[in-house]
Biopython code that builds the backbone (N, CA, C, O; Angstrom):
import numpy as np
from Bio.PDB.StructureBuilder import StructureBuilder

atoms = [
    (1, "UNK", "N", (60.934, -0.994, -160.008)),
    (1, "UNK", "CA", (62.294, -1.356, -159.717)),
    (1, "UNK", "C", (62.782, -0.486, -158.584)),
    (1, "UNK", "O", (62.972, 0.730, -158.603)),
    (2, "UNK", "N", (62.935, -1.271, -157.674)),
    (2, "UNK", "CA", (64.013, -0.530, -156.584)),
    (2, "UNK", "C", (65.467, 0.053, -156.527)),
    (2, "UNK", "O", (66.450, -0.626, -156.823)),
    (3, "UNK", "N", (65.544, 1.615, -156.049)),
    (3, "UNK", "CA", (66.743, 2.371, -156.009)),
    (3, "UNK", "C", (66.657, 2.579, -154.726)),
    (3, "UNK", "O", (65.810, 2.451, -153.842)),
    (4, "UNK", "N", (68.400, 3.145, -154.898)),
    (4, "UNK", "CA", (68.337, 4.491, -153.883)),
    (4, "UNK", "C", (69.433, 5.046, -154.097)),
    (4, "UNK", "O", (70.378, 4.680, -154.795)),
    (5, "UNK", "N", (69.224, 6.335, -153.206)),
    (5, "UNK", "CA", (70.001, 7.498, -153.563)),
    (5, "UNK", "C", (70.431, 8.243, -152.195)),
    (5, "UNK", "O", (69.787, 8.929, -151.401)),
    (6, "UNK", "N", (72.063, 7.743, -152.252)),
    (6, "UNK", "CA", (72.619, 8.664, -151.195)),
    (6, "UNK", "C", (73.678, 9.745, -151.669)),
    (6, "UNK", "O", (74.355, 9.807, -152.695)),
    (7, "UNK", "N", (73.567, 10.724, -150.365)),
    (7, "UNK", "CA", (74.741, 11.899, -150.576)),
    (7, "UNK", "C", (75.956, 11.452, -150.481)),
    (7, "UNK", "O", (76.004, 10.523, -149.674)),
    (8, "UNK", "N", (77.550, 11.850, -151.226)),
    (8, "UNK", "CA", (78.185, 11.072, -150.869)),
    (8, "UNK", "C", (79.215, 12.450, -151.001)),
    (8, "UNK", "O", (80.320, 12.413, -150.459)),
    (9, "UNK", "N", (78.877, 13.364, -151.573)),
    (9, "UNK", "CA", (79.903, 14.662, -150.919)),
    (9, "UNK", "C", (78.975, 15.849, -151.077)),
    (9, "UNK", "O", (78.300, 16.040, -152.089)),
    (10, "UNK", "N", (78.986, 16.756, -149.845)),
    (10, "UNK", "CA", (78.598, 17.811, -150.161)),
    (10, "UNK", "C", (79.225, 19.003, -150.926)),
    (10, "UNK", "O", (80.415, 18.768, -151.133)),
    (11, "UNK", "N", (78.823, 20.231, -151.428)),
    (11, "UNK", "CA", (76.859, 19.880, -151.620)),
    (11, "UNK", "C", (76.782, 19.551, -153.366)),
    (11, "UNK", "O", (77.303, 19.945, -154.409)),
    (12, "UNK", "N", (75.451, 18.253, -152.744)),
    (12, "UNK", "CA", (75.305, 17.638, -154.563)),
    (12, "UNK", "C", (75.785, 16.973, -155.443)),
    (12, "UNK", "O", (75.784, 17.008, -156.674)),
    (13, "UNK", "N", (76.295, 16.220, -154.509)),
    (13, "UNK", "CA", (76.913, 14.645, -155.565)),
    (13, "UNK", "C", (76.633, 13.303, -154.626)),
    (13, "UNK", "O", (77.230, 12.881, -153.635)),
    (14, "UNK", "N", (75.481, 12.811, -155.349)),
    (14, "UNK", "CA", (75.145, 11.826, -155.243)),
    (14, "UNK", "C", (74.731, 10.359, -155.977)),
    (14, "UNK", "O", (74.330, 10.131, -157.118)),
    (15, "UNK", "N", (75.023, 9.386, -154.734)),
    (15, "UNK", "CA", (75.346, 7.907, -155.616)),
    (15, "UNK", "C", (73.849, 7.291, -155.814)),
    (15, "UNK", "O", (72.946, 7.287, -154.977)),
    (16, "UNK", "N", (73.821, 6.749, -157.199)),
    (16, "UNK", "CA", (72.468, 6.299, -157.452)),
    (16, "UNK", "C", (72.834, 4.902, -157.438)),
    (16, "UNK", "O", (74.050, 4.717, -157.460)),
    (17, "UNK", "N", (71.989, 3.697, -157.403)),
    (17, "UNK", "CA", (72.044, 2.588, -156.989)),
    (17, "UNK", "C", (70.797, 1.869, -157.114)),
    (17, "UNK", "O", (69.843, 2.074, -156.363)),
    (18, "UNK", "N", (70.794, 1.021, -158.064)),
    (18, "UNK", "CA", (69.731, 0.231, -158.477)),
    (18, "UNK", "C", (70.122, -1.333, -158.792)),
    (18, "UNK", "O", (71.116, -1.729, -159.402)),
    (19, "UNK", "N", (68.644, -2.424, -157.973)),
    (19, "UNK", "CA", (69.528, -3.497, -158.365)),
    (19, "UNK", "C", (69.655, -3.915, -159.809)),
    (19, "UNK", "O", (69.522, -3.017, -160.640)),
    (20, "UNK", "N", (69.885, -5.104, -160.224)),
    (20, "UNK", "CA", (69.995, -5.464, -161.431)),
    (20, "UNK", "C", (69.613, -6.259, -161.623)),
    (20, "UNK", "O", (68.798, -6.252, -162.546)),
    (21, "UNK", "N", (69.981, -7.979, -160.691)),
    (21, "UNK", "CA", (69.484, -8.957, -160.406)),
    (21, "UNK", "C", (70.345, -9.619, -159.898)),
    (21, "UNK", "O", (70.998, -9.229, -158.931)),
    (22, "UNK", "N", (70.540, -11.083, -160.641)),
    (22, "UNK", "CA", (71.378, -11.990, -159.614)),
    (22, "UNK", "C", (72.296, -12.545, -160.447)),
    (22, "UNK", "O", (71.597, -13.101, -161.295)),
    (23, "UNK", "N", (73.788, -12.792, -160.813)),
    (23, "UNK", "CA", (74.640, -13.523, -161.459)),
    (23, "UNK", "C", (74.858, -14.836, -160.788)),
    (23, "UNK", "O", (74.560, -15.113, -159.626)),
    (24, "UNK", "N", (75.524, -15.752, -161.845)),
    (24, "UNK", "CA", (75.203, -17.312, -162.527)),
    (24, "UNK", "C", (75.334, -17.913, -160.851)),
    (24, "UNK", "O", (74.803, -18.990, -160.583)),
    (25, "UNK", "N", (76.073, -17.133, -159.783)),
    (25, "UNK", "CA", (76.187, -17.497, -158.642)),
    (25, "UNK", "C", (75.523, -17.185, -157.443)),
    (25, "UNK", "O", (75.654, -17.570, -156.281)),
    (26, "UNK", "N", (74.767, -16.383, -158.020)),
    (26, "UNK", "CA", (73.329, -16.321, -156.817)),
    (26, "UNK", "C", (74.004, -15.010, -155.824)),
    (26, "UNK", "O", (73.855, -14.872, -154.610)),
    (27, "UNK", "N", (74.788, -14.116, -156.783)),
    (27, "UNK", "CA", (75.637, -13.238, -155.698)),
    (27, "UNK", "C", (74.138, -11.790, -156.312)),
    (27, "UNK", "O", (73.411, -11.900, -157.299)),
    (28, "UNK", "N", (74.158, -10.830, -155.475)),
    (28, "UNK", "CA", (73.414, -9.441, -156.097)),
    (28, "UNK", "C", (73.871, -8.584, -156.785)),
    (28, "UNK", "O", (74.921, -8.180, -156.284)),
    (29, "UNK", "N", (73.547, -7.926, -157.982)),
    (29, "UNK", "CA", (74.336, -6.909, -158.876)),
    (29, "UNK", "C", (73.454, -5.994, -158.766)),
    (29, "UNK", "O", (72.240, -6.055, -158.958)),
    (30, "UNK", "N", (74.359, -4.812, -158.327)),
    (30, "UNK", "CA", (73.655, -3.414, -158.621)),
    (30, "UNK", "C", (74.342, -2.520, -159.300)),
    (30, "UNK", "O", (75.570, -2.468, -159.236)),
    (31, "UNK", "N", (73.585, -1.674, -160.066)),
    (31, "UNK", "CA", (74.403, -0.323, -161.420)),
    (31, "UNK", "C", (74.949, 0.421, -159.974)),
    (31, "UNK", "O", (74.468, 0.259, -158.852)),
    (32, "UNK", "N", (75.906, 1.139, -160.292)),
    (32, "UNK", "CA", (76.045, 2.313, -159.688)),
    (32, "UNK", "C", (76.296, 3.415, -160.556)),
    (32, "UNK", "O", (76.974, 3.316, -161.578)),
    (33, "UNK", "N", (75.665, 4.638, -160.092)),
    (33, "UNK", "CA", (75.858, 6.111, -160.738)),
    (33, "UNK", "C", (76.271, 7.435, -159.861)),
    (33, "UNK", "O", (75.786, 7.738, -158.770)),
    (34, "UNK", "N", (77.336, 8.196, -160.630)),
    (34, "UNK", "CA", (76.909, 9.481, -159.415)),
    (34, "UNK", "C", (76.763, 10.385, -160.362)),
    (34, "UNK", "O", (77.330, 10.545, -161.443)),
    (35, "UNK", "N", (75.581, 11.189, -159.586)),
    (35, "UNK", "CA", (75.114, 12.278, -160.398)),
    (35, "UNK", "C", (75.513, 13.535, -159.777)),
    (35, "UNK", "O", (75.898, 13.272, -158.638)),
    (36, "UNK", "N", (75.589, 14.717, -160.006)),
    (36, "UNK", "CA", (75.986, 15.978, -159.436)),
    (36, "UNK", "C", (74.892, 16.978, -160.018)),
    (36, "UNK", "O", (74.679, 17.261, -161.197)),
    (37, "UNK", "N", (74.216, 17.466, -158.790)),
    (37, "UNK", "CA", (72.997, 18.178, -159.387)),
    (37, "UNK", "C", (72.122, 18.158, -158.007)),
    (37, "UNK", "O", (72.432, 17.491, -157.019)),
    (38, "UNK", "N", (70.979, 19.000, -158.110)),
    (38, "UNK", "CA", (70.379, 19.033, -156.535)),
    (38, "UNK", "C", (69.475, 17.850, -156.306)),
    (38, "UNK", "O", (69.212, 17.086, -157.235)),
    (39, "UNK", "N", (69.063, 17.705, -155.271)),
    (39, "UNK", "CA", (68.649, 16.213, -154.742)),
    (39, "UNK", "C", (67.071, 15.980, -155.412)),
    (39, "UNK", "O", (66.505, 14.906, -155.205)),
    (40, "UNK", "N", (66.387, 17.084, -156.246)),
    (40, "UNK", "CA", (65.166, 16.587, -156.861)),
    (40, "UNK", "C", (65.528, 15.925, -158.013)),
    (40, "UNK", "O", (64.949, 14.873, -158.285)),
    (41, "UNK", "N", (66.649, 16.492, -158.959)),
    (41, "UNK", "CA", (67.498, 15.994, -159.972)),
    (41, "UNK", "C", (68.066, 14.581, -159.707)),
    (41, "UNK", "O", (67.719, 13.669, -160.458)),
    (42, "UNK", "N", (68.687, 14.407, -158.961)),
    (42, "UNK", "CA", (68.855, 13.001, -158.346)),
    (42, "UNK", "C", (67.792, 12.316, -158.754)),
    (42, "UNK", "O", (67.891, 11.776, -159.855)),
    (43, "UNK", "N", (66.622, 12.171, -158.053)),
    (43, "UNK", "CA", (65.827, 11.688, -157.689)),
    (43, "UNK", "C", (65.158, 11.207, -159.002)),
    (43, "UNK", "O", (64.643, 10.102, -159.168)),
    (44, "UNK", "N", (65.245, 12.201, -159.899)),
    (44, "UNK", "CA", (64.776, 11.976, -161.411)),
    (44, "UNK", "C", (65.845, 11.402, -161.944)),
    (44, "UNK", "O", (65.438, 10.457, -162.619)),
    (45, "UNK", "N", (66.867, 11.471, -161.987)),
    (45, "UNK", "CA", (67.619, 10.416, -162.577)),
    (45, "UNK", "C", (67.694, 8.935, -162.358)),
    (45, "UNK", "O", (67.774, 8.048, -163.208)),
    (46, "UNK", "N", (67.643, 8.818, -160.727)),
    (46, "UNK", "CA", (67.168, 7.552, -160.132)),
    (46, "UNK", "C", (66.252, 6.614, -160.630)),
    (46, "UNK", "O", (66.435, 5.435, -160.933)),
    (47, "UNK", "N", (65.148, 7.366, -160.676)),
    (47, "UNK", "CA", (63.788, 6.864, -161.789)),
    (47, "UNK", "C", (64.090, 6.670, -163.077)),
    (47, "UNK", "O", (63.592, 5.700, -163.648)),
    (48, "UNK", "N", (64.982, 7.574, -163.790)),
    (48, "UNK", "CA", (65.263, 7.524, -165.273)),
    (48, "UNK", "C", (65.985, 5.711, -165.076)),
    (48, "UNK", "O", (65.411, 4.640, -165.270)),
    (49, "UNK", "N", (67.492, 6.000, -164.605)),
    (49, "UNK", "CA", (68.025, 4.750, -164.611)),
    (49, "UNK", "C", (67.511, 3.252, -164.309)),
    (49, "UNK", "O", (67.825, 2.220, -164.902)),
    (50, "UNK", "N", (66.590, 3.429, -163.167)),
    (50, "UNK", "CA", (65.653, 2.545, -162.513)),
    (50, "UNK", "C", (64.683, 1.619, -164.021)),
    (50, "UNK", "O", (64.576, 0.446, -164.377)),
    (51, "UNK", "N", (64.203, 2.835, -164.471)),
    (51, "UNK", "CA", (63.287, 2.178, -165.703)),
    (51, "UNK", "C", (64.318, 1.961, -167.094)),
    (51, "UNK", "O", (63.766, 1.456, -168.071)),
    (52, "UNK", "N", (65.812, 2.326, -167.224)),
    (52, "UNK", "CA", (66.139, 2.045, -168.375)),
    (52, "UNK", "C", (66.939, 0.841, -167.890)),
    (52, "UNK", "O", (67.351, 0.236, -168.879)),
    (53, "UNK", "N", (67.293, 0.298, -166.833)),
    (53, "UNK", "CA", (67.971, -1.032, -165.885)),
    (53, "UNK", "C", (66.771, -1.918, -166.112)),
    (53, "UNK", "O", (67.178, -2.898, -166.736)),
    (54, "UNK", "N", (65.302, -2.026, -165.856)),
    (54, "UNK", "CA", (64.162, -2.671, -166.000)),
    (54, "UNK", "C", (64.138, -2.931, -167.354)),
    (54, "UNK", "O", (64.308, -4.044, -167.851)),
    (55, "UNK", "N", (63.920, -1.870, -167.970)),
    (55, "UNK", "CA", (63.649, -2.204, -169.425)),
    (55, "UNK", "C", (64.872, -3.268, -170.397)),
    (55, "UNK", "O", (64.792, -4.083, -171.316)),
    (56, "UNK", "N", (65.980, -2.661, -169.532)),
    (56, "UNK", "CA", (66.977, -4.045, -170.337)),
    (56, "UNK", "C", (66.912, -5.223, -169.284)),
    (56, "UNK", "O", (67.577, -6.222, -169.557)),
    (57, "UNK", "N", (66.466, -5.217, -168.564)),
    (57, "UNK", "CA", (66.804, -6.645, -167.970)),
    (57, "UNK", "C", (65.185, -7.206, -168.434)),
    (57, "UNK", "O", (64.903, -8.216, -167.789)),
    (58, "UNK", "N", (64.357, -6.887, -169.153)),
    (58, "UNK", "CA", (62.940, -7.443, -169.750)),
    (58, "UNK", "C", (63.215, -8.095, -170.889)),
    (58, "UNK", "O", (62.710, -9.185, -171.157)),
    (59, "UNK", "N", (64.069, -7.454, -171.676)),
    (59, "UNK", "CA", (64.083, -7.654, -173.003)),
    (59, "UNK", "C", (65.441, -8.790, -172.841)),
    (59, "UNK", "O", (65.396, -9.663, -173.709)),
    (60, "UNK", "N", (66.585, -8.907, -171.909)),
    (60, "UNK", "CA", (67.441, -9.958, -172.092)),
    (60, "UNK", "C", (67.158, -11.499, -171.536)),
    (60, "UNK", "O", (67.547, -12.573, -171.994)),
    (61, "UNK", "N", (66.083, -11.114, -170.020)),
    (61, "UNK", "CA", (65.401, -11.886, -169.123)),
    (61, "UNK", "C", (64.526, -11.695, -168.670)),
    (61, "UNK", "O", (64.449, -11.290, -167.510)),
    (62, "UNK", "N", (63.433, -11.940, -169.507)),
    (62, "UNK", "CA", (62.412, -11.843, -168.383)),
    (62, "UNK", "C", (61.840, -12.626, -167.517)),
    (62, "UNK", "O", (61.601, -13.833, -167.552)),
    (63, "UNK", "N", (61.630, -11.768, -166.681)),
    (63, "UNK", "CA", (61.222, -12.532, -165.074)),
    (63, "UNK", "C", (59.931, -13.174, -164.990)),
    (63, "UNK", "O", (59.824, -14.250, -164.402)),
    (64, "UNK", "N", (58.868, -12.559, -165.569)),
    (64, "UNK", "CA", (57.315, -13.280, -166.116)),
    (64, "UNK", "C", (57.186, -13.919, -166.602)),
    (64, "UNK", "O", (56.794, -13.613, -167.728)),
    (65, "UNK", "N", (57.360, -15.422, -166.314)),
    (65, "UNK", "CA", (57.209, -16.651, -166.915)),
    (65, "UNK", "C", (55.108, -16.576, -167.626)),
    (65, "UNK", "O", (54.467, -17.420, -168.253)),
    (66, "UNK", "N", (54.873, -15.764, -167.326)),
    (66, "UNK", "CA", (53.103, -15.782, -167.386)),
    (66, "UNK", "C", (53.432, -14.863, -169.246)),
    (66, "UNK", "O", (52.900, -14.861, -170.356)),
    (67, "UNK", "N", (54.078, -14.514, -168.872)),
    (67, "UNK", "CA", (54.097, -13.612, -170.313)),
    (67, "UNK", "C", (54.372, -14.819, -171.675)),
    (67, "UNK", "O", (53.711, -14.830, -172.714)),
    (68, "UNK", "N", (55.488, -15.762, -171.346)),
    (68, "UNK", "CA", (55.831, -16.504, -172.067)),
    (68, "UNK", "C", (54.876, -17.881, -171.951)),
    (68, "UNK", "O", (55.361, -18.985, -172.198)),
    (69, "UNK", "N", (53.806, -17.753, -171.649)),
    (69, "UNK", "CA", (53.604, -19.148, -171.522)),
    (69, "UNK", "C", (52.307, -19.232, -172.504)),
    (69, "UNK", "O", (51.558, -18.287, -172.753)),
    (70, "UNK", "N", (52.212, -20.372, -172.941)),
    (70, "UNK", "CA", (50.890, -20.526, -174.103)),
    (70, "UNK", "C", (49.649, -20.417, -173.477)),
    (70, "UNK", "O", (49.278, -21.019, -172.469)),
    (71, "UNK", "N", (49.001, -19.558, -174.185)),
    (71, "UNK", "CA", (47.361, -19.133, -173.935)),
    (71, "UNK", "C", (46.481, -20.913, -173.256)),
    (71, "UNK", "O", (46.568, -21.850, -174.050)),
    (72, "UNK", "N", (46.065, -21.071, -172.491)),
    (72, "UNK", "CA", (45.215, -22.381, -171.931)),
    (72, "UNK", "C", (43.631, -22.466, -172.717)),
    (72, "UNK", "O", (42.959, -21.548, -173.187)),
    (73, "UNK", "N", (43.452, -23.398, -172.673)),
    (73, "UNK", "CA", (42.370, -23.761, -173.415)),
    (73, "UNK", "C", (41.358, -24.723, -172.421)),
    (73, "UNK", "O", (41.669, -25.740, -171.802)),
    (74, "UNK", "N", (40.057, -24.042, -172.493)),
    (74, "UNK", "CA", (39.451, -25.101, -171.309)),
    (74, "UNK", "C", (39.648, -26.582, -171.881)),
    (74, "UNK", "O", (40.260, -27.005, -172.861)),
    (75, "UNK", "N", (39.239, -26.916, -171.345)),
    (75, "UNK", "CA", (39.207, -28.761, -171.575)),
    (75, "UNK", "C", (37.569, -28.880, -172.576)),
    (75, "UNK", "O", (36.705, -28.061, -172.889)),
    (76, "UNK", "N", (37.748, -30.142, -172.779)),
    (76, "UNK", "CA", (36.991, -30.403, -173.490)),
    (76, "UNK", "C", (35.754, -30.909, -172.957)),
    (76, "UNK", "O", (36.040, -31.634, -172.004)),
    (77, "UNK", "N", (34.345, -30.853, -173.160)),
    (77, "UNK", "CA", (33.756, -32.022, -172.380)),
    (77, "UNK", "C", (33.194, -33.062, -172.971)),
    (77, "UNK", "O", (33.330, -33.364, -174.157)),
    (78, "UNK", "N", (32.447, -33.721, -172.028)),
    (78, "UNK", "CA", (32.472, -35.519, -172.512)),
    (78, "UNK", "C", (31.004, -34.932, -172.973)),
    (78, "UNK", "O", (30.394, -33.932, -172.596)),
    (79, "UNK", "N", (30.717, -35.829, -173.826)),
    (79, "UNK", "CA", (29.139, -35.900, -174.530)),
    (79, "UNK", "C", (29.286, -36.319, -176.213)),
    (79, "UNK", "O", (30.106, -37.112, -176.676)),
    (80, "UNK", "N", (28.503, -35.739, -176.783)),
    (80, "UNK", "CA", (28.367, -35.634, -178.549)),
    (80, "UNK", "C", (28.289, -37.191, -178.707)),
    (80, "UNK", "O", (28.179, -37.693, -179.826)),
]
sb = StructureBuilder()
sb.init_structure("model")
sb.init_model(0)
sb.init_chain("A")
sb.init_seg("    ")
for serial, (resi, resn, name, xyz) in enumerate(atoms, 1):
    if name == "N":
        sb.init_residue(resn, " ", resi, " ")
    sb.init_atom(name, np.array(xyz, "f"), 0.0, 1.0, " ", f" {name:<3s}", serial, name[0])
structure = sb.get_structure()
């Protein structure tokens, strides 16, 4: 999942920003966060939020139609 992370006052407060996906109108939603803490801290939070934004948008929608779809079965062949 894609973030990012800018400075938005010095020193050490910064905006985290991850998307989310797309509402009923095809517009883009992204979380926003600000964290206050030094920019490796950031960076780990970024990731934290990144995978707990993924993990709920799996479990409400998921995007892998391959996940949901019934196991295939070869075909049959002609003979017997």
């Amino acid at each position: 999942m894609a973030g990012s992370l800018g400075l938005v006052k010095a020193p050490d407060v910064y905006e985290l920003r991850v998307y989310v996906g797309r509402d009923p109108s095809g517009r883009v939603k992204h979380r926003y966060e600000r964290f206050t803490g030094n920019k490796r801290s950031a960076q780990r939070a970024l990731a934290a939020l990144a995978a707990e934004v993924d993990h709920a948008r799996d479990v409400v929608e998921p995007d892998n139609i391959w996940a949901r779809a019934p196991p295939r079965t070869p075909p049959s062949t002609h003979g017997s």
